[in-house]
C-alpha positions, 0 to 999 in steps of 0.5 A: 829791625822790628819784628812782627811779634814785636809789635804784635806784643806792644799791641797786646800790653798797650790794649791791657794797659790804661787807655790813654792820655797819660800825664806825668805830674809832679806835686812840690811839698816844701823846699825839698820833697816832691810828689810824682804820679802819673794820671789820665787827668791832669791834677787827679792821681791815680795810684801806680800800681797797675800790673798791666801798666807796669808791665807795658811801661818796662816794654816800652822802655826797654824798646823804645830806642829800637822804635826810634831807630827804626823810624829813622832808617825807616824815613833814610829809605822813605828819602832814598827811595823818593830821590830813585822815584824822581831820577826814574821819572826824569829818565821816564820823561826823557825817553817820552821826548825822544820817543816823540822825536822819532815819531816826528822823523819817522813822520817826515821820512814818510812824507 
């Protein structure tokens, strides 16, 4: 699970880093050699030597596969939990109508 200081350090490295979005940019020269930058703007480059963005590429490659993980347990409970939510108003609903019927015979034994 992700802990609190998790995302709380993501926050902190995310805020220190280059504001977004970023591109990932790759120029050919030649047959054989190619150039990779990345850029706030498509087609400029900006150098890649950002200690704030180093550091917050490293965590978010080194957490990224936890924040996927999490998302998909995450949305496993979201399902189980809407599938509780509807058996719960379907008994709901079932004990209004028996409810109801009780009423109605309570009501004609009166009479």
């Amino acid at each position: 699970m992700l802990s609190d200081e998790i995302l709380l350090e993501h926050d902190k490295l995310e805020k220190k880093a280059t504001p977004r979005p970023w591109f990932s940019l790759v120029k050919k020269i030649g047959a054989y050699k190619k150039m990779i930058f990345w850029s706030r703007i498509p087609n400029k480059e900006v150098a890649f030597d950002s200690e704030p963005d180093v550091k917050y590429i490293t965590y978010l490659r080194n957490n990224a596969p936890d924040f996927v993980a999490e998302i998909f347990r995450l949305r496993e409970l979201v399902r189980k939990l809407e599938v509780r939510q509807a058996k719960m108003q379907d008994y709901t609903q079932e004990l209004t109508e028996e409810i109801e019927s009780l009423r109605v015979v309570r009501n004609l034994n009166k009479d």
